[in-house]
MOPAC internal coordinates of N, CA, C and O (Angstrom, degrees):
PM7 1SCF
backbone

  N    0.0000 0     0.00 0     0.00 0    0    0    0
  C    1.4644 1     0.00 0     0.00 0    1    0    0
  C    1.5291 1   108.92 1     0.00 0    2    1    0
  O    1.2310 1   125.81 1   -42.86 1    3    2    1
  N    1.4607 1   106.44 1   137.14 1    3    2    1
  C    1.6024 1   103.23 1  -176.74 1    5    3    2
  C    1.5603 1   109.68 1   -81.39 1    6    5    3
  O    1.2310 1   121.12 1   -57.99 1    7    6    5
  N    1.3633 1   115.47 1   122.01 1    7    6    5
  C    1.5562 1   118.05 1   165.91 1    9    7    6
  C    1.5047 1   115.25 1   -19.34 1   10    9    7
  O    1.2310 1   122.82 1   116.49 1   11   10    9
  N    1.5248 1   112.21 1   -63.51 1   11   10    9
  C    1.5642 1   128.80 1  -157.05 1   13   11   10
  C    1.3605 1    98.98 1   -56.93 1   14   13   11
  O    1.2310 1   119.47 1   142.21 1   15   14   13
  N    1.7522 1   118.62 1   -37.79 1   15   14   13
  C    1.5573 1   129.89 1  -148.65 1   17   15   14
  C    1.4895 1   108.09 1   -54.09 1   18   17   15
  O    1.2310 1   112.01 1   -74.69 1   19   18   17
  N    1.5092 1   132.66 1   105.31 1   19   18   17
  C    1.3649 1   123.14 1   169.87 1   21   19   18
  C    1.1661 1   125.52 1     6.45 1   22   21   19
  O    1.2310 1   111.72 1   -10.37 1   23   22   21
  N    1.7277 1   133.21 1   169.63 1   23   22   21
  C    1.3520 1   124.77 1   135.96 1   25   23   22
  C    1.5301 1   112.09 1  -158.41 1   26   25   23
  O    1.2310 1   137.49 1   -39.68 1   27   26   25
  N    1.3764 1    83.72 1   140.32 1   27   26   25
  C    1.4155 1    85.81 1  -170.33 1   29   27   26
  C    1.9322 1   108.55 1  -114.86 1   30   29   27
  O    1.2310 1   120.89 1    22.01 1   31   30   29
  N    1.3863 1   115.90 1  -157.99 1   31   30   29
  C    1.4414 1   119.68 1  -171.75 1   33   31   30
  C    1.4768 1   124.20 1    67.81 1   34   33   31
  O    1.2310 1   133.74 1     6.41 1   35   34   33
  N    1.5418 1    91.04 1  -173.59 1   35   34   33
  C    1.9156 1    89.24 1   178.80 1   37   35   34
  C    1.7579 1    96.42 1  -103.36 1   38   37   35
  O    1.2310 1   136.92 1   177.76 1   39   38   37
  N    1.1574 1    84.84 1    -2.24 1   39   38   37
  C    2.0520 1    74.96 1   170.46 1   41   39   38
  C    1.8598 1    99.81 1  -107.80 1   42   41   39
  O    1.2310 1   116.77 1  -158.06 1   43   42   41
  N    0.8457 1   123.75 1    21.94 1   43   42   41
  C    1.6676 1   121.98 1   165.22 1   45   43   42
  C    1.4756 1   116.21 1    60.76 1   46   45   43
  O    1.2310 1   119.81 1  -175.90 1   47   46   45
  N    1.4488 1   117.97 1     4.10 1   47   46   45
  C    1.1458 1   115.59 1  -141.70 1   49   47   46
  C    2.2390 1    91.94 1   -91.96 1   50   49   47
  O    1.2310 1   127.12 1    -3.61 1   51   50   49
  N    1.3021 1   103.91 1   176.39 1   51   50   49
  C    1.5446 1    91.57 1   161.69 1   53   51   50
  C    1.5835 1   122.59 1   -71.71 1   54   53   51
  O    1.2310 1   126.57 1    16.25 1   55   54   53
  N    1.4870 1   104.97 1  -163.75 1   55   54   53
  C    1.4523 1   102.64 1   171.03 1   57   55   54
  C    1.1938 1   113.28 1  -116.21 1   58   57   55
  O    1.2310 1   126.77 1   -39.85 1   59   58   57
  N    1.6155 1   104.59 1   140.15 1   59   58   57
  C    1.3142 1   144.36 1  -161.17 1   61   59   58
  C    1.4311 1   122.08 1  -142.85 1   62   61   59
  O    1.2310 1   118.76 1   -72.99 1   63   62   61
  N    1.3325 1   119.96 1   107.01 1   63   62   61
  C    1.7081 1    99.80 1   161.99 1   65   63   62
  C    1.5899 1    88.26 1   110.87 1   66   65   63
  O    1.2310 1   130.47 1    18.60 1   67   66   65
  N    1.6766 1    97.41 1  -161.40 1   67   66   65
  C    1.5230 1   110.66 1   166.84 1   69   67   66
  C    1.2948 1   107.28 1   -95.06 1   70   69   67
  O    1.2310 1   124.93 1   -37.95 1   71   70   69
  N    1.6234 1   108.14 1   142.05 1   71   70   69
  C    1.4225 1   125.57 1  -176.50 1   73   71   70
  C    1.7380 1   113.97 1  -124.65 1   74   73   71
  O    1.2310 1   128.65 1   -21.53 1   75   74   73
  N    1.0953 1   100.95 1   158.47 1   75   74   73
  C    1.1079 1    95.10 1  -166.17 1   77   75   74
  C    1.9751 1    93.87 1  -134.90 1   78   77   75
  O    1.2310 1   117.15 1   -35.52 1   79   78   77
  N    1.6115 1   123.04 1   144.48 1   79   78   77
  C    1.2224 1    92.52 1  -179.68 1   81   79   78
  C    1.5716 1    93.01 1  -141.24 1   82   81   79
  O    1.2310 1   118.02 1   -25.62 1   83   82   81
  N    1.4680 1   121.38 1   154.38 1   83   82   81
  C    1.5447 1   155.45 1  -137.56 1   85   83   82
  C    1.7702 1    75.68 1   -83.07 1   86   85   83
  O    1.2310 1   137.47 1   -61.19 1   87   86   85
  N    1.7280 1    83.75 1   118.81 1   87   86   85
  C    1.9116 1    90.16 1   150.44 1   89   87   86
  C    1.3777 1   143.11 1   -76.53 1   90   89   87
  O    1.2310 1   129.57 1  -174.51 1   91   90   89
  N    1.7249 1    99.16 1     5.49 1   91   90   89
  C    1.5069 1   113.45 1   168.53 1   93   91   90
  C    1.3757 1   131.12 1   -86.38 1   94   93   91
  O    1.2310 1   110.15 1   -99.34 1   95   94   93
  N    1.2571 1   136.10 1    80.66 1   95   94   93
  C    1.5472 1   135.19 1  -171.38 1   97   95   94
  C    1.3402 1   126.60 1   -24.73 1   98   97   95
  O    1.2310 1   130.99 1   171.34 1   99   98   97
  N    1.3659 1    96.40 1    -8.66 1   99   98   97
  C    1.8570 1    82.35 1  -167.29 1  101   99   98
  C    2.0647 1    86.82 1  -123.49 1  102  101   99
  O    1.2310 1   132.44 1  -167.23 1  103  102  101
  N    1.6627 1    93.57 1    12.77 1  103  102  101
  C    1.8258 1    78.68 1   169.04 1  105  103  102
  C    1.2887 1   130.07 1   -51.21 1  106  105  103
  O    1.2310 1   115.31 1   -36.77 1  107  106  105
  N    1.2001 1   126.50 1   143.23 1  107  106  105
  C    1.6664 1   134.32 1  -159.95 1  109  107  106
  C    1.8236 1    94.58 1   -78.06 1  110  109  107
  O    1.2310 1   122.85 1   144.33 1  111  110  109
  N    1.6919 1   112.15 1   -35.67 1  111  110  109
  C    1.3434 1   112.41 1  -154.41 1  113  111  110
  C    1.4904 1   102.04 1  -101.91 1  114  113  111
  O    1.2310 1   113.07 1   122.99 1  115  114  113
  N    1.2537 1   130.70 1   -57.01 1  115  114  113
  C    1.1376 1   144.24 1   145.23 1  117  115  114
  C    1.6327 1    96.26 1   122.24 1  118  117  115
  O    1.2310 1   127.75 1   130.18 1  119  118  117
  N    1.2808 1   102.69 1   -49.82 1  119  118  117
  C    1.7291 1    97.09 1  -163.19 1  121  119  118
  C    1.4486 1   103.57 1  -118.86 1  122  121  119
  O    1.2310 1   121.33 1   -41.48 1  123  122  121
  N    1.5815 1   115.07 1   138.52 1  123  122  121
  C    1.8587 1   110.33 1   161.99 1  125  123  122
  C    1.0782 1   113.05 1  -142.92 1  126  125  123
  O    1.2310 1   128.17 1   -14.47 1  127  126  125
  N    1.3496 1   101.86 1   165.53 1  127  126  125
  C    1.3081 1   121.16 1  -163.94 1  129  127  126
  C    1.5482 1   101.77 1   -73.28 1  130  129  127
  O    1.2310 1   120.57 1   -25.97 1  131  130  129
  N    1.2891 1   116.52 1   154.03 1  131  130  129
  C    1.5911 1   115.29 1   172.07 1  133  131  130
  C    1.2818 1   114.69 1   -54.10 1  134  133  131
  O    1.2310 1   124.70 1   128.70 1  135  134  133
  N    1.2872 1   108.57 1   -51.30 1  135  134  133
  C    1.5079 1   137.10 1  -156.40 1  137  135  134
  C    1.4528 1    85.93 1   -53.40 1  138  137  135
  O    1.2310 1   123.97 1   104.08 1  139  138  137
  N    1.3408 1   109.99 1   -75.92 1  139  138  137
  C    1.6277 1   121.52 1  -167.93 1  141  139  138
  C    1.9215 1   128.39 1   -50.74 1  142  141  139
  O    1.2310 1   140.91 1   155.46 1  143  142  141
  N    1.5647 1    77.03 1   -24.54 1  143  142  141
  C    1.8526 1    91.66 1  -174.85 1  145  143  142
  C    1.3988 1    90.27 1   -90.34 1  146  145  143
  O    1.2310 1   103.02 1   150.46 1  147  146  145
  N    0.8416 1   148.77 1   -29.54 1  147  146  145
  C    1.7979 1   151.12 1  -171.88 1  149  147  146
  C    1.4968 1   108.83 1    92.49 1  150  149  147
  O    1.2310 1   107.55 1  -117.33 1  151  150  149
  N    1.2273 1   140.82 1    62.67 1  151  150  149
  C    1.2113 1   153.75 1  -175.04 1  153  151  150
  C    1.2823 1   122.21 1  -135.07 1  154  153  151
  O    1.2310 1   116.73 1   -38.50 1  155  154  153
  N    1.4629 1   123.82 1   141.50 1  155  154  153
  C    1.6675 1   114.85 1   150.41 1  157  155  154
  C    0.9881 1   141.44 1  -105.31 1  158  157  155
  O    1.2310 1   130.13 1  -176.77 1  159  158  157
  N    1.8592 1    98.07 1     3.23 1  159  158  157
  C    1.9207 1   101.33 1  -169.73 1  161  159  158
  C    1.8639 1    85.64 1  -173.48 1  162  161  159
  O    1.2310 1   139.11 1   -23.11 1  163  162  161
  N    0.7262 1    80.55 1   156.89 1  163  162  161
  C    1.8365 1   115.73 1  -162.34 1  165  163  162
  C    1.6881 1    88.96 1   -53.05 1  166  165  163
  O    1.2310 1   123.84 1   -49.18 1  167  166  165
  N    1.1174 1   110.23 1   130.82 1  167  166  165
  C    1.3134 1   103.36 1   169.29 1  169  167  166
  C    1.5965 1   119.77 1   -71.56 1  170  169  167
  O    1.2310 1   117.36 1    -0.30 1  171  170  169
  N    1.6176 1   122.63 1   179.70 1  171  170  169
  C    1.5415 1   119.09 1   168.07 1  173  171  170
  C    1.1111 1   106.48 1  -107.30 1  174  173  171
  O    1.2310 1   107.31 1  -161.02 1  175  174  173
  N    1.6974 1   141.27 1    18.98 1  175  174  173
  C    1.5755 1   119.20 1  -172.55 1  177  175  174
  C    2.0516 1    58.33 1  -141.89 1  178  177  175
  O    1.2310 1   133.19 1     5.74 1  179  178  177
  N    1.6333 1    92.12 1  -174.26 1  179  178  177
  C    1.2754 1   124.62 1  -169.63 1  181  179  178
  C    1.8914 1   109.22 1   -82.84 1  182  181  179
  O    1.2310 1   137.19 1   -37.45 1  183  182  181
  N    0.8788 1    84.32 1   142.55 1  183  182  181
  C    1.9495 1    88.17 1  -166.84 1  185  183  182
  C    1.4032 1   103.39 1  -123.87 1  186  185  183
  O    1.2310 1   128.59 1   -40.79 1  187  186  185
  N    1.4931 1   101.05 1   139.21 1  187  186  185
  C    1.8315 1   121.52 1  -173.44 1  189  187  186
  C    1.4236 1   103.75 1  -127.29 1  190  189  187
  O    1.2310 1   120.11 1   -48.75 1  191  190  189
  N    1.1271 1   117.40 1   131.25 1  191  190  189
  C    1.6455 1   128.83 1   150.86 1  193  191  190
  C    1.4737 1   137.49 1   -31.30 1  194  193  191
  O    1.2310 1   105.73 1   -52.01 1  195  194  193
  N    0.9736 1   144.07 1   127.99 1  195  194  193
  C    1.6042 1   119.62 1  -165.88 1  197  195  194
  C    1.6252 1   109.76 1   -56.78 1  198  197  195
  O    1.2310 1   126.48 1   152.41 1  199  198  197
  N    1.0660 1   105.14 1   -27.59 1  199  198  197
  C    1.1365 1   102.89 1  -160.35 1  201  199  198
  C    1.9784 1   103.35 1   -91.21 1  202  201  199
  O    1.2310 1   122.03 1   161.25 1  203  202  201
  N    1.5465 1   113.73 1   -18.75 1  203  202  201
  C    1.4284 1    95.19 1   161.68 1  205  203  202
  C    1.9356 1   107.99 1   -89.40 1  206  205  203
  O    1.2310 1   126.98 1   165.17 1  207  206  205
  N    0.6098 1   104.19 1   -14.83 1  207  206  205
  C    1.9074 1   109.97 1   158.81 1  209  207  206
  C    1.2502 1   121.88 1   -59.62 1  210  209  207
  O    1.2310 1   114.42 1   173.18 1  211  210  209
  N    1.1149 1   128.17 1    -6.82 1  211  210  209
  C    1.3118 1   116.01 1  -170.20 1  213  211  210
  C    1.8816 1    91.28 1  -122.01 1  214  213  211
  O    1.2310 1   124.26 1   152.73 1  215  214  213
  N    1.1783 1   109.43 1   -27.27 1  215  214  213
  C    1.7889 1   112.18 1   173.99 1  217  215  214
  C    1.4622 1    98.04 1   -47.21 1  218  217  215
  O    1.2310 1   120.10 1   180.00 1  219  218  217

């Protein structure tokens, strides 16, 4: 794994897999993993991070 390579999620890790990313612009994380957000498929309304959910 390259050092430099981004990372995103609440597990920090890079990107991998299906991602899913925060409908809040000024999210800190921007992108997560399904796995990690608790999902299996893209939602149909607009999706937030816990952590821009709780702002």
């Amino acid at each position: 794994i390259d050092p430099n390579e981004p990372r995103y999620c609440y597990c920090n890790q890079v990107s991998y897999g299906e991602m899913i990313a925060c409908d809040n612009d000024e999210c800190e994380k921007e992108w997560f993993h399904y796995s990690c957000a608790g999902i299996t498929e893209t939602p149909k309304r607009r999706w937030f991070c816990t952590d821009c959910e709780a702002e």
